[in-house]
C-alpha positions in Angstrom: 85.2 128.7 153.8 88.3 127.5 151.9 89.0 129.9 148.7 86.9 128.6 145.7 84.2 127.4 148.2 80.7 129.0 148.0 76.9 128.1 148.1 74.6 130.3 146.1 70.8 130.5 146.2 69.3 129.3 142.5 66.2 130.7 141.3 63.8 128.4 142.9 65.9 129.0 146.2 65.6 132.6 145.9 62.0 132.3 145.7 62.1 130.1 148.8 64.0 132.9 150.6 61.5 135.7 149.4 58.5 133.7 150.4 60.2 133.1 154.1 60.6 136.6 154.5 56.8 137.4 153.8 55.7 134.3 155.8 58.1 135.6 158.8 56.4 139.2 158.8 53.2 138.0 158.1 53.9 135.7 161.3 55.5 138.3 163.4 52.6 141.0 162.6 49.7 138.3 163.3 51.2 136.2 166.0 49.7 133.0 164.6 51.5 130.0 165.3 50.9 128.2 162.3 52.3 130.8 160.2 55.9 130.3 162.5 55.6 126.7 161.8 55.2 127.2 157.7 58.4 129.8 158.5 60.3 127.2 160.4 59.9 124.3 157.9 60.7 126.6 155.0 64.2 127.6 156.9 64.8 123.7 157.7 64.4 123.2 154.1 67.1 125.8 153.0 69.5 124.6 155.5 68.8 121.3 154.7 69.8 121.5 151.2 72.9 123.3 152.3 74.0 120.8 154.1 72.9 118.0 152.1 74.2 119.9 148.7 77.9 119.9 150.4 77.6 116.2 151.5 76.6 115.1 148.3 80.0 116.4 147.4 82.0 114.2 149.7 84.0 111.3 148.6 83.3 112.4 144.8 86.6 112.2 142.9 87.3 113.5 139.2 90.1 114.0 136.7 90.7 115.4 133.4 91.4 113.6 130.1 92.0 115.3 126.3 92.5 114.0 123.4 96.2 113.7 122.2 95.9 115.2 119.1 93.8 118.9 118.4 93.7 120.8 115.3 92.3 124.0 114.5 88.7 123.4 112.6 88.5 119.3 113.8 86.9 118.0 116.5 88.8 117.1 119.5 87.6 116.1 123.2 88.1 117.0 126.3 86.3 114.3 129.5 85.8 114.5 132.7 85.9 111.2 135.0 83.5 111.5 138.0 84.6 108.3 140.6 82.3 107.9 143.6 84.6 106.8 146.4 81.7 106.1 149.0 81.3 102.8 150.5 77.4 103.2 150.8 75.6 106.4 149.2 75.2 107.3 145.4 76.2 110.1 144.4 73.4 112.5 142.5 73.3 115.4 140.4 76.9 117.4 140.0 78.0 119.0 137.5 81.5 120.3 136.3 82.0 124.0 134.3 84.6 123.4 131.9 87.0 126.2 130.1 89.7 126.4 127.3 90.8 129.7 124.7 90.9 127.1 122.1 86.9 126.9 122.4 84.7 130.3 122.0 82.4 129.7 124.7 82.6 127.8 128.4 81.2 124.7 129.1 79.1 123.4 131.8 78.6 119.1 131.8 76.0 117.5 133.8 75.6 114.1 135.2 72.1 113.5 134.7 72.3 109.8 136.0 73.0 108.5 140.3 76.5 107.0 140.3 76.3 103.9 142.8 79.2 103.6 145.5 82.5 102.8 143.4 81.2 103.3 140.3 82.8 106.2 137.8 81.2 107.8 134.8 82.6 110.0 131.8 81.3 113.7 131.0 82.1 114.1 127.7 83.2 117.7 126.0 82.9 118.0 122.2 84.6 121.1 120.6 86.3 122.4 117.3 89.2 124.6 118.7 89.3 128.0 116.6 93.2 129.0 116.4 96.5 127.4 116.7 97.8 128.1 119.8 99.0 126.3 123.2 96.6 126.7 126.1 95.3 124.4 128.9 91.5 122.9 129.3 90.6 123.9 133.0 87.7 122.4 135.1 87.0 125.8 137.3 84.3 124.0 139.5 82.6 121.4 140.2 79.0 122.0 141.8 76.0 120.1 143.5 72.3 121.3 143.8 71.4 117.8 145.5 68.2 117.4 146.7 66.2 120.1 146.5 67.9 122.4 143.9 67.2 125.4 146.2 70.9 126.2 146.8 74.1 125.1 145.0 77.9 124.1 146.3 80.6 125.4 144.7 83.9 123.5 144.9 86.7 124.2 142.9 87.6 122.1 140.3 91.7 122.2 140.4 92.3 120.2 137.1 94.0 121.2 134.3 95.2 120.2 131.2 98.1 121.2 128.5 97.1 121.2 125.0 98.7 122.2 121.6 95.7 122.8 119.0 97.9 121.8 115.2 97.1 124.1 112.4 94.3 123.7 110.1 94.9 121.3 107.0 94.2 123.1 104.0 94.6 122.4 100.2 97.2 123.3 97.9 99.0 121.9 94.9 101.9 120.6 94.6 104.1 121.4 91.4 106.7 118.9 90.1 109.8 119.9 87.9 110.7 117.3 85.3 114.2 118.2 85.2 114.9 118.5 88.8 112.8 115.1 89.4 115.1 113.2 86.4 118.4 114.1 88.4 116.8 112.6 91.6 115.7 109.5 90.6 118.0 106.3 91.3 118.8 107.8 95.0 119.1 105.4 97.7 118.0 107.3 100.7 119.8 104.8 103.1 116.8 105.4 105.8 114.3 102.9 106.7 111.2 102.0 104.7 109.3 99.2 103.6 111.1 97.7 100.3 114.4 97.6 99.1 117.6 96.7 100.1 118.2 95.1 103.8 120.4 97.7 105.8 120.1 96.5 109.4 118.2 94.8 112.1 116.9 96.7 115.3 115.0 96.5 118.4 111.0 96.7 118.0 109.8 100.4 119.0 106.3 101.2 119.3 104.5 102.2 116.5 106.6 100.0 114.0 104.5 97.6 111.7 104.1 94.1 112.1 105.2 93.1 108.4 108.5 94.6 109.6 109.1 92.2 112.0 112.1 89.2 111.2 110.4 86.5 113.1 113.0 83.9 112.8 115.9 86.7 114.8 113.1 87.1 117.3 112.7 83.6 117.8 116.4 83.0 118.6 116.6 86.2 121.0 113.7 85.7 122.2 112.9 89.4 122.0 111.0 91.3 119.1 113.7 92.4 116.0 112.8 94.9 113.3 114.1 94.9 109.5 115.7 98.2 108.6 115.0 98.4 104.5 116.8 101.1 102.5 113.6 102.7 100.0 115.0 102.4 96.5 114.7 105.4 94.3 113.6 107.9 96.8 113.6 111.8 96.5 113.8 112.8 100.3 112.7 116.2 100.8 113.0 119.1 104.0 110.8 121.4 104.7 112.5 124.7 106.1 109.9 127.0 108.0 111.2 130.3 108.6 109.4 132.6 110.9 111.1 136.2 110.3 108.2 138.5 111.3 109.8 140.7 108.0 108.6 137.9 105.8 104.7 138.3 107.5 103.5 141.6 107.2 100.2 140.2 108.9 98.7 137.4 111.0 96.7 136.0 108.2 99.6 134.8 105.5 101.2 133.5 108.5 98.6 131.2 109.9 98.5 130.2 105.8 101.7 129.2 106.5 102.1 127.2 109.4 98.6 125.6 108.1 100.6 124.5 104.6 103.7 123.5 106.3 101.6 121.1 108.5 99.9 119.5 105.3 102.9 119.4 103.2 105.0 117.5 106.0 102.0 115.3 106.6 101.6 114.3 103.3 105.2 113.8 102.6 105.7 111.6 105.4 102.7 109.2 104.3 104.3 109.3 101.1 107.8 108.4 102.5 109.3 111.2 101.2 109.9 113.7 104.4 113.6 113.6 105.4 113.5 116.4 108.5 112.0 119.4 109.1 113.8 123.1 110.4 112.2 125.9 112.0 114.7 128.8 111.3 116.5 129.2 115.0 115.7 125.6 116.4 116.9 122.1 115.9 116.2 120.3 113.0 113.6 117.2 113.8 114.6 114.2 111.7 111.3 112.8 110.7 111.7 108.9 110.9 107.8 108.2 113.0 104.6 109.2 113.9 105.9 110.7 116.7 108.5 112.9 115.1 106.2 114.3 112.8 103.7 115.3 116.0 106.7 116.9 117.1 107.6 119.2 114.4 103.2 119.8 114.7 103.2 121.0 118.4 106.5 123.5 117.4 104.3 124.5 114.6 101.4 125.0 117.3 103.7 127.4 119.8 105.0 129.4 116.7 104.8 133.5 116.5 106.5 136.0 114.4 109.8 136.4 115.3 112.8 139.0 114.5 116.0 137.7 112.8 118.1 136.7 115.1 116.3 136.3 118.2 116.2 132.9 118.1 113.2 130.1 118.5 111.7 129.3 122.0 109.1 126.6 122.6 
């Protein structure tokens, strides 16, 4: 067979097996007919199975989907979408074993309901990854015991998925200085918010809000056009993360930080506040959208302990 392909006896079948064997001796030390008949049916009904158990497994389709966001202590999903692409048979009992290092132990998903001729379902996986990290989600096989449950076909399940599990969010407090706050106020950041002065007009991206929108522009180009709005006395703030394995002595006050840096640039950036983010020996990310700041989350995600000088790799 193919590599990845295999049929395995379950427990009922290995009963089956052990009660053939003692039914075929019996019948080849007595001679009685009946007893080769029982033998016969029982070795119909295992190869039955096996043949049935691999058809059952024709024509079934299935892909993997994650969620686009994971962080470390939330709960995130991975699915698997089974599509029956027969024209005339259901499709019964498969299941898929599901694997990731962001989860402590494997999965196996069963479909528990028939799924008529082109028809799909979704096998949901629930799970809290446990570290920051970059892994994949793999589907190692996919496997039908169809009809009798005496023997089960292994196929491989070839489907994989990248994922980036954020660091935790974690509490902290944030301390203000008066005197440095006094000099900063009055600032005009000159980047795009919600109120003060009109700087521009641009093309609608995805994500921007509605209440952004100049609607008598978009009228006369007949295209969508977005206000650009310089945000009155606004401190901007960057957040510098510098990995230097000299500055960690051990893994624990670096997962602290890469878990603070996440929360601070989150809440900074609801608060309008987050100018760019640096990881020492990479580009700067200027933080103007959602996406931006997911950016800046997924380098956090991929980031070790590294010696001065060497540089930052993704």
């Amino acid at each position: 067979p193919p590599k990845g392909h295999k049929v395995i006896p379950t427990g009922s079948g290995m009963l089956l097996i052990f009660i053939g064997l003692t039914i075929g001796l019996a019948a080849y030390n007595t001679v009685n007919n009946i007893l080769f008949a029982a033998l016969a049916l029982l070795i119909a009904a295992l190869i039955m199975s096996g043949v049935v158990c691999w058809g059952n497994l024709l024509s079934a389709r299935w892909r993997l989907e994650t969620s686009s966001t994971f962080r470390v202590g939330e709960e995130g999903h991975a699915t698997v979408v089974v599509e029956n692409a027969r024209r005339r048979f259901p499709l019964f009992c498969v299941s898929f074993g599901l694997q990731t290092d962001a989860a402590e132990e494997k999965r196996r998903l069963y479909m528990k309901e028939r799924l008529d001729p082109g028809e799909e379902t979704a096998l949901v996986w629930r799970f809290k990854p446990t570290r920051r990290m970059r892994t994949n989600v793999v589907i190692e096989n996919a496997v039908s015991s169809f009809p009798f449950g005496f023997l089960s076909k292994f196929l491989p399940g070839e489907c994989e998925s990248e994922i980036r599990v954020w660091p935790r969010r974690i509490a902290y407090t944030r301390y203000r200085n008066p005197e440095v706050s006094g000099l900063l106020q009055g600032r005009s950041s000159k980047r795009q918010g919600v109120s003060g002065e009109l700087i521009g007009l641009r093309h609608y991206e995805k994500g921007d809000a509605q209440r952004m929108i100049h609607w008598k522009v978009s009228a006369k180009q007949g295209r969508l056009i977005v206000k650009q709005n310089a945000t009155e006395t606004q401190s901007l703030l960057d957040i510098v993360v510098d990995p230097a394995s000299y500055l960690w002595k051990s893994e624990a006050p670096f997962e602290t930080m890469c878990s603070f840096a996440a929360s601070l640039a989150e809440d900074l950036f609801l608060e309008g506040k987050l100018d760019s983010c640096y990881i020492v020996g990479g580009a700067s990310v200027r933080i103007q959208r959602v996406s931006d700041l997911e950016a800046f989350f997924d380098a956090l995600a991929d980031l070790k302990p590294a010696d001065p000088g060497a540089g930052f790799q993704e």
